[in-house]
C-alpha positions, 0 to 999 in steps of 0.5 A: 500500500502507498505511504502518502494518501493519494487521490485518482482523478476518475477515468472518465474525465480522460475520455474522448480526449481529441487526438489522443488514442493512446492505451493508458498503462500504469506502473507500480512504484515501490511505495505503492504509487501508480504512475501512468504512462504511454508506449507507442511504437515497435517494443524493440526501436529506440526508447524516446523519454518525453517529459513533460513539467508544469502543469501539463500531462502526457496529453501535450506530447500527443503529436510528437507521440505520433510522429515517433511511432510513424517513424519507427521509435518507442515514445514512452511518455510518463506523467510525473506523479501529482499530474495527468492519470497519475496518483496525486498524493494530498500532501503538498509536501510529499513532492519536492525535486528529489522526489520527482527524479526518484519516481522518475527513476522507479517508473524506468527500472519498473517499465524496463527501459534502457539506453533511452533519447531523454526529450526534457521540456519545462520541469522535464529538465531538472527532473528528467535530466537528474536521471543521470546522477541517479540512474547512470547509464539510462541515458544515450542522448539528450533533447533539451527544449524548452528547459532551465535548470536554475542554479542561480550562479552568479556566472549565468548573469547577463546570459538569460532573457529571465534573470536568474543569478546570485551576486557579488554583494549576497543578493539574489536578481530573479526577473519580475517574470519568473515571481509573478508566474509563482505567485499566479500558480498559487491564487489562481482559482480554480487552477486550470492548467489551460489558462497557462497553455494558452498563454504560453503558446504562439498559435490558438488552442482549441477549446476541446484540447485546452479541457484536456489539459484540465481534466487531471484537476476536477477540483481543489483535491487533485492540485497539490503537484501542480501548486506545489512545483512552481514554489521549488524553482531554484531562484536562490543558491541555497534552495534544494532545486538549485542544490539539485541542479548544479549537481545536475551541470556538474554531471553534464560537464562531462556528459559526452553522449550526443546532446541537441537543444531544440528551443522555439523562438518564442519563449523568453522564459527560457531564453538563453539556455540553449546557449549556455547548455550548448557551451557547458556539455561536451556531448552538444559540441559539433550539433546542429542544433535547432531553432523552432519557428513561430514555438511558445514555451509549450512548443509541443502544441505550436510545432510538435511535428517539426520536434517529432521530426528532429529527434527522429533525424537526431536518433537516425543521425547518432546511431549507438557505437 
């Protein structure tokens, strides 16, 4: 039996969703939580790892899902506990940044998967990428799109369009930005993670698709993951997140395996990444890395063909050794 008290959003809230056919599966963590996730694709192709972050689901990657299939790979995308058809534990405190990776790596050994292309978008990056400390090996080669990994480091100064960076004299600049989208997280009422899908995307979604992305939520019961992750961003050095994630760019100073960013061009939240990944990891030296035209933050919904595309090309273009 689980250790935390959790809730289960009812199945029916995910029926008939539009353009999502996928057969819902589900792992069993150790301590009891269930964790859904889908699989398409030949069992035996390369593993593509989607991650998604906050506050979407697996819905988002519905496009890119696809897109892998038809082209030969295995797409698993997981929804992180407290999202999507996964187990919502009650207790806001239960989910911190340690705990997402752990559970993360649970969910890996349980369904099998090795020698996985990690696609990271928004908290798929901290999350997903901390998967390197904590299940080395698991890791072939890396998609960042659309990340951050916060560190607050005086040295990101001047790098980022949202500044996020300790200095000299003990204080901490953090844009204006980056504190009012914390602060809506938790007074926005009821949380409805389309609001932010919407306005954080270039093109117009649909009403039907932005339920979608509500139907985890049915009430206030089901929100304490999606509430909760916007409070740990790492926007001081000493917070767990940024602790988390230096550890996270030590480990990438040395990671060699192949490493592609493939950020939209409409995405001042992060902003900049791109280019301090590209110079921190050795494994991103060389690439052709990429620029999606006309992407918000949630690039899946504007230009998920074209990133079902370029790591399709990325996985063809780097075969193992």
């Amino acid at each position: 039996m689980s250790v935390v008290q959790v809730v289960r959003t009812p199945e029916e809230r995910f029926r008939d969703l539009p353009g999502f056919p996928f057969l819902p599966r589900h792992a069993e963590l150790p301590d009891g939580l269930r964790l859904h996730y889908i699989d398409e694709g030949p069992a035996d192709a390369e593993v593509v790892l989607l991650l998604h972050g906050q506050p979407t689901w697996s819905y988002l990657y519905r496009t890119v899902v696809a897109g892998l299939a038809a082209r030969g790979l295995r797409a698993v995308a997981p929804d992180l506990i407290g999202f999507g058809r996964s187990d919502k534990p009650l207790d806001r405190t239960a989910y911190t940044v340690a705990a997402h990776v752990e559970w993360l790596a649970q969910f890996t050994a349980a369904v099998g998967l090795t020698e996985v292309t990690l696609v990271a978008q928004d908290w798929g990056g901290p999350i997903g990428l901390g998967l390197l400390d904590a299940v080395p090996g698991l890791v072939r080669r890396v998609v960042a799109a659309n990340t951050v990994l916060h560190t607050a480091d005086p040295a990101l100064a001047g790098r980022l369009a949202w500044a996020c960076h300790a200095n000299p004299d003990g204080t901490v600049t953090v844009e204006q930005m980056l504190l009012d989208y914390q602060r809506l997280t938790q007074e926005v009422t009821p949380f409805q993670p389309s609001l932010f899908v919407q306005g954080a995307t270039e093109s117009a979604v649909a009403d039907a698709v932005l339920a979608a992305y509500d139907a985890p939520f049915p009430d206030e019961t089901f929100c304490a993951g999606p509430r909760q992750l916007p409070l740990l961003m790492g926007l001081t050095p000493g917070s767990a997140c940024a602790r988390l994630n230096r550890r996270t760019m030590q480990t990438l100073a040395t990671f060699d395996g192949p490493f592609l960013t493939a950020y939209s061009d409409g995405d001042p939240a992060t902003r900049g990444w791109a280019d301090v990944l590209q110079a921190h990891v050795p494994g991103a030296a060389g690439r052709s890395h990429v620029t999606l035209r006309h992407g918000g933050h949630f690039l899946q919904e504007d230009c998920g063909d074209q990133l079902a595309a370029v790591v399709a090309d990325f996985v063809e273009a780097t075969p193992p050794t």
